[in-house]
Legacy VTK file of the C-alpha trace (Angstrom):
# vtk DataFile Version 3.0
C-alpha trace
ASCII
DATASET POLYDATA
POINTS 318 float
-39.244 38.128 145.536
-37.760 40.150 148.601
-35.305 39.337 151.018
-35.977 39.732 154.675
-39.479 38.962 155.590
-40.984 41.663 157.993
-43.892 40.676 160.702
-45.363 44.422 159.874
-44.874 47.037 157.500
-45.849 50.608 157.972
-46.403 52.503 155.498
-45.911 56.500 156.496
-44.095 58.379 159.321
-46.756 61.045 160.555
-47.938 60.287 163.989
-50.071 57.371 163.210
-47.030 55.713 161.265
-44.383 56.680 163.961
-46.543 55.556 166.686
-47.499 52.381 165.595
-43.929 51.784 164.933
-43.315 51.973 168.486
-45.834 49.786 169.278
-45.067 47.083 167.450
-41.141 47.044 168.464
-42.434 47.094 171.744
-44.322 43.818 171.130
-41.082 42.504 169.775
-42.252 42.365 165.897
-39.963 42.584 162.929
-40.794 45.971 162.182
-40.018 47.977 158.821
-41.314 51.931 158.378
-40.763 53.162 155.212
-42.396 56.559 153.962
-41.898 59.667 151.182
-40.613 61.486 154.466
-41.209 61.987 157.833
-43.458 64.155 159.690
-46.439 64.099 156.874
-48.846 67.263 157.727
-47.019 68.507 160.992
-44.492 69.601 159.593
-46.864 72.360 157.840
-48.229 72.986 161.541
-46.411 75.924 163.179
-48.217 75.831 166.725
-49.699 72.738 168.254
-51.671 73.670 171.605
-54.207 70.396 172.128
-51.248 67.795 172.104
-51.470 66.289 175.568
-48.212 67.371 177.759
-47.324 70.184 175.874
-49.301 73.563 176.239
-47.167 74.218 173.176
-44.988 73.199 170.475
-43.921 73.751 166.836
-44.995 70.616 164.738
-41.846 70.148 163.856
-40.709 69.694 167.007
-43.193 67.822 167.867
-42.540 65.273 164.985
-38.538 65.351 166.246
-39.749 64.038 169.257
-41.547 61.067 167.837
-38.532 60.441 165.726
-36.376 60.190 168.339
-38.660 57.761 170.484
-38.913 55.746 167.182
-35.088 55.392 167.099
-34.564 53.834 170.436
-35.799 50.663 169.274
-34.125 48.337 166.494
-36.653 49.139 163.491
-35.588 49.216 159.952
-36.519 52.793 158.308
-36.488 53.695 154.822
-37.253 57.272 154.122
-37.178 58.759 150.374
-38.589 55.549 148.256
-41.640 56.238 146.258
-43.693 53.272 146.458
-44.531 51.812 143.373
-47.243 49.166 144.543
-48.861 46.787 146.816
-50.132 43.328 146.504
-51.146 40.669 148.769
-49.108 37.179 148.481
-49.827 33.701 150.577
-47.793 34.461 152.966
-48.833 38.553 153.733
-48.091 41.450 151.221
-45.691 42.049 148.870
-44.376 46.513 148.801
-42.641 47.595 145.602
-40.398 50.415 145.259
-40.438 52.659 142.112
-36.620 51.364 142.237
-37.370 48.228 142.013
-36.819 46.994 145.759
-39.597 44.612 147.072
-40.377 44.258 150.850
-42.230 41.584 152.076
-44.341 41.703 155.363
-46.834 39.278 156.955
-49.059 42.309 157.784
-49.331 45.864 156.510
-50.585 49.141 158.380
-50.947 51.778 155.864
-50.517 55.637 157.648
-50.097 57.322 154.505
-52.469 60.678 155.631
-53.562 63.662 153.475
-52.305 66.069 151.290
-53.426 69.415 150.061
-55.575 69.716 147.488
-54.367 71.529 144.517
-55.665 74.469 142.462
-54.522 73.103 138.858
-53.980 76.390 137.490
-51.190 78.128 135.350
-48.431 79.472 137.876
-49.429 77.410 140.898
-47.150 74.733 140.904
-44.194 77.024 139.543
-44.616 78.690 142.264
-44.696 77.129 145.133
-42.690 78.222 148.379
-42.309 81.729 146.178
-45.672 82.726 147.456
-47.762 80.049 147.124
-48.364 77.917 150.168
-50.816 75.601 151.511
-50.214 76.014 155.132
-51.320 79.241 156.467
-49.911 79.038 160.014
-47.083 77.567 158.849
-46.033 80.275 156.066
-48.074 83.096 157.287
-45.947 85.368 159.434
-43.292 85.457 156.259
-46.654 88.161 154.986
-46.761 90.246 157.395
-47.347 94.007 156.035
-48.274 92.487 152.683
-51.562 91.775 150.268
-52.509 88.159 150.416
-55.302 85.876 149.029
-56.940 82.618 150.580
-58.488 80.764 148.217
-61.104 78.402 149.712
-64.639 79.359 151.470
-64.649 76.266 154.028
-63.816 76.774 157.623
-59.731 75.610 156.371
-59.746 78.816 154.511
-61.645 80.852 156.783
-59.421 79.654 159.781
-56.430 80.796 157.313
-58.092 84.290 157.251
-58.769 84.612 160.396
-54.769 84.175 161.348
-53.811 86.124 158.259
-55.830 89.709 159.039
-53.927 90.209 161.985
-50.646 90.127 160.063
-51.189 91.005 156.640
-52.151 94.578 154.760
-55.101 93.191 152.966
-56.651 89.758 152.976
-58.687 88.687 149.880
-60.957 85.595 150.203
-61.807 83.659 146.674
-64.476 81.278 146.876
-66.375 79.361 144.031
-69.164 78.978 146.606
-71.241 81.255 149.298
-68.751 80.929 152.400
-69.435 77.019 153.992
-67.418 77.579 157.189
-68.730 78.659 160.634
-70.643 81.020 160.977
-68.730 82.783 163.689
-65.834 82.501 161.638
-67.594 84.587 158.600
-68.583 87.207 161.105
-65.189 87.685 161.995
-63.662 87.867 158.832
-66.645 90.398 157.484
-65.559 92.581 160.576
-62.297 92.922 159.664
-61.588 96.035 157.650
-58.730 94.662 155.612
-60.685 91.739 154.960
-62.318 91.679 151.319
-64.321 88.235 150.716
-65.143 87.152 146.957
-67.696 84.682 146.243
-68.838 82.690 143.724
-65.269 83.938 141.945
-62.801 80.978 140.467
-59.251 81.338 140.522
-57.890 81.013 137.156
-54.175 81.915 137.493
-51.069 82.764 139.576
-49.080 85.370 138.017
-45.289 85.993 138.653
-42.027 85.409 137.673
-39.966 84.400 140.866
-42.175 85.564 143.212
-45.926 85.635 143.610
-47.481 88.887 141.769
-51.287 88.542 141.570
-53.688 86.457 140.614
-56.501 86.756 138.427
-60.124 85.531 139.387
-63.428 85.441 137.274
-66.918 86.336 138.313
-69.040 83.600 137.758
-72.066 85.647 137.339
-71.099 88.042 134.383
-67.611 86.247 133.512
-65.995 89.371 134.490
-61.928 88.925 134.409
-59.978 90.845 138.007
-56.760 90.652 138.753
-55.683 90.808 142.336
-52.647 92.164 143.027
-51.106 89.904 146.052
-47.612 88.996 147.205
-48.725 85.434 148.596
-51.533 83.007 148.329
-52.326 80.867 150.409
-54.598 77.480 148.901
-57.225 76.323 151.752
-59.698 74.110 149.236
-59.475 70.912 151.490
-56.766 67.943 151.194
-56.667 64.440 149.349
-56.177 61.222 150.942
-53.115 59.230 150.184
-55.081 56.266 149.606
-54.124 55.269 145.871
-51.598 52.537 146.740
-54.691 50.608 148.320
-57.440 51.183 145.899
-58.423 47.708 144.740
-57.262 46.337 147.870
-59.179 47.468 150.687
-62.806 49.721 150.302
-62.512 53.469 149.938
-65.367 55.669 150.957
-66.816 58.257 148.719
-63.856 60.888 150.031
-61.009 57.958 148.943
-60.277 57.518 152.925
-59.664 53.590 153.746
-62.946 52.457 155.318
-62.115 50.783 158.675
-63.206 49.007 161.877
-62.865 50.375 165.401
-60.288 48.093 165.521
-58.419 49.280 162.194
-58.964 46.783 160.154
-59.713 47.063 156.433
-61.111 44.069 155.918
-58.251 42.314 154.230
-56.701 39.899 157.017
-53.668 41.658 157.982
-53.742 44.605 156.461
-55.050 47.776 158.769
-54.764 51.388 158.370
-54.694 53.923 160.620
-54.860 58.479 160.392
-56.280 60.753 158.489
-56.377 58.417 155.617
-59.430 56.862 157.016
-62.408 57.761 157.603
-61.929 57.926 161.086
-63.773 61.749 161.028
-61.858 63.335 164.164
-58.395 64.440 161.802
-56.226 65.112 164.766
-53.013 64.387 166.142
-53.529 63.092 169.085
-56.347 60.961 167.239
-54.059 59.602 164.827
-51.161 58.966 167.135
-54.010 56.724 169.211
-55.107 55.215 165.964
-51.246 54.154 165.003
-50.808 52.350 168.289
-54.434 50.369 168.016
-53.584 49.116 164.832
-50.232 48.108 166.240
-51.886 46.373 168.699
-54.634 44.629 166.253
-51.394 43.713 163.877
-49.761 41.592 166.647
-52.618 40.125 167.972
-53.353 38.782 164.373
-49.733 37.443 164.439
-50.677 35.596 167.510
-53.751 34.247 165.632
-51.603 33.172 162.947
-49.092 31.108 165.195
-51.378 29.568 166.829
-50.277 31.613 170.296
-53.914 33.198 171.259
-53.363 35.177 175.141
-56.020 33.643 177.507
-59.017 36.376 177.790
-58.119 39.600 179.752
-54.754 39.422 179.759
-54.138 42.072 176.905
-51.118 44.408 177.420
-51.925 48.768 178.056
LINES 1 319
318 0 1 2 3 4 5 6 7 8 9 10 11 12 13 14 15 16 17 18 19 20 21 22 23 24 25 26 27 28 29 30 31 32 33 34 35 36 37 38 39 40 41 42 43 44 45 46 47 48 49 50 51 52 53 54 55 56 57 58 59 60 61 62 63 64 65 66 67 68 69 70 71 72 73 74 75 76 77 78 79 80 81 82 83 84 85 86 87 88 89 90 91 92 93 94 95 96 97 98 99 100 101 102 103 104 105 106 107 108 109 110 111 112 113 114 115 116 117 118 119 120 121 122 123 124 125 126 127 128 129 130 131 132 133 134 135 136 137 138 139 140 141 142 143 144 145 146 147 148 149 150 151 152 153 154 155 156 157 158 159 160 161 162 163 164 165 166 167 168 169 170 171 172 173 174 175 176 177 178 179 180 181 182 183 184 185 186 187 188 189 190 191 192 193 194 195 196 197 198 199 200 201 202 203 204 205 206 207 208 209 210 211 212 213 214 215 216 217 218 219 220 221 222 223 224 225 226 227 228 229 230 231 232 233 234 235 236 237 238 239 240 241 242 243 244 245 246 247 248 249 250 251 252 253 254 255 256 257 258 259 260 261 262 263 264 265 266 267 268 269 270 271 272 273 274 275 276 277 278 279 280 281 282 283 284 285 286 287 288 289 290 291 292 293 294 295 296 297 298 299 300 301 302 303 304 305 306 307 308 309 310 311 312 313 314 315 316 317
């Protein structure tokens, strides 16, 4: 068993985590946030222009900001542990470490988001932040003058394009499919005279030694081997949700995102989830940082349930 017992435990530190963090330590709740790091998918964002009182900021800035709210208040953070596990127990939920450390909590709001999806090919992994990148706006203006790829047809990749032409020498587009995205989107990109789009191509390898070389692509029609000679490439094939500490636990929809209520709930009494690892289909910040503090909210008034402490109707707190 654990030591301390914690009234909630959030698990991730992207705006839904962060933000439900302050939530609950403003309704006075043993509160522990513990997560791989902290900032999840903004700190890939370079611009942010539809966060509400801020025509713009850098994501990480943005994220700094929320960090530094989060620290005015007397919550326990853990940042770094891998999480081994999650179980439920009579009293709440039991979270393992893969060090061995268990925290105990009498509810759990999991915030755990996305994360890119991975090609799975030779030279990919090896190189990664030597060319390879899965955050166009982020890592895009370190290109400019050079040959890139985007592999990806949906409007992620085309969006990634779109930035990239106006920087880069030439921008290839690989797709395994007829371009999905916008249309608008495609028109632009087929404008663009350093824009070359192959479809219906797979990606098979990323070549280089240190640094990003090529990459070589087969036709699907006629097998037909290229290689592309490019300096980066950028990978724009969609992203995974961080939902396999749950699965078992709570229902997972045909994507992996943790199905919930408009309330947050997961349908395991305490437990709620909140961000882009639902399947709450608007993946946005200000979206998430809304759904952090309504599962806050739904966590305490469970608490309140649980002690026997219900408000009288109406008189719910803003």
């Amino acid at each position: 068993m654990g030591g301390r017992m914690y009234d909630v435990i959030i698990i991730g530190a992207g705006s839904s985590g962060l933000t439900a963090a302050v939530y609950s330590a403003r309704k006075n709740l043993k509160t522990l946030l513990t997560s791989k790091d902290i900032g999840g998918q903004l700190n890939w964002t370079l611009g942010v222009e539809n966060y509400m009182g801020y025509q713009f900021i850098e994501g990480p800035e943005l994220i700094h900001k929320f960090e530094e709210q989060v620290k005015q208040f007397p919550i326990d953070i853990v940042i770094g542990e891998n999480l081994r596990g999650i179980s439920r127990t009579d009293s709440g939920f039991e979270v393992r470490t893969e060090g061995g450390v268990v925290y105990q909590g009498l509810t759990l709001i999991v915030c755990t988001g996305k994360r890119p999806r991975s090609l799975d090919v030779p030279g990919e992994k090896e190189l990664i932040g030597r060319g390879v990148s899965y955050c166009a706006t982020c890592d895009g203006p370190l290109f400019k003058g050079l040959k890139v790829a985007v592999i990806g047809g949906g409007n992620s990749a085309l969006e990634a394009a779109d930035d990239l032409i106006k920087i880069a020498e030439r921008v290839y587009v690989v797709s395994l499919t007829p371009l999905t995205g916008d249309q608008i989107l495609i028109d632009r990109i087929k404008a663009s005279p350093n824009a070359v789009i192959l479809t219906q191509c797979e990606t098979l390898a990323v070549m280089g030694d240190k640094l990003v070389k090529g990459i070589t692509v087969k036709q699907l029609r006629g097998n037909e081997m290229t290689n592309l000679d490019v300096e980066g490439v950028f990978v724009e094939i969609g992203l995974i949700p961080n939902s396999d500490l749950v699965k078992g636990l709570v229902v997972l929809n045909g994507h992996g995102e943790i199905e919930v209520s408009c309330s947050n709930e997961t349908g395991v009494p305490g437990l709620y989830a909140a961000g882009d690892v639902t399947n709450v289909p608007e993946k946005q910040i200000v979206v998430a940082a809304g759904e952090g503090a309504k599962a806050a909210l739904q966590a305490h008034r469970y608490l309140q349930r649980l002690t026997r402490r219900d408000p009288p109707p109406g008189s719910g707190t803003l």
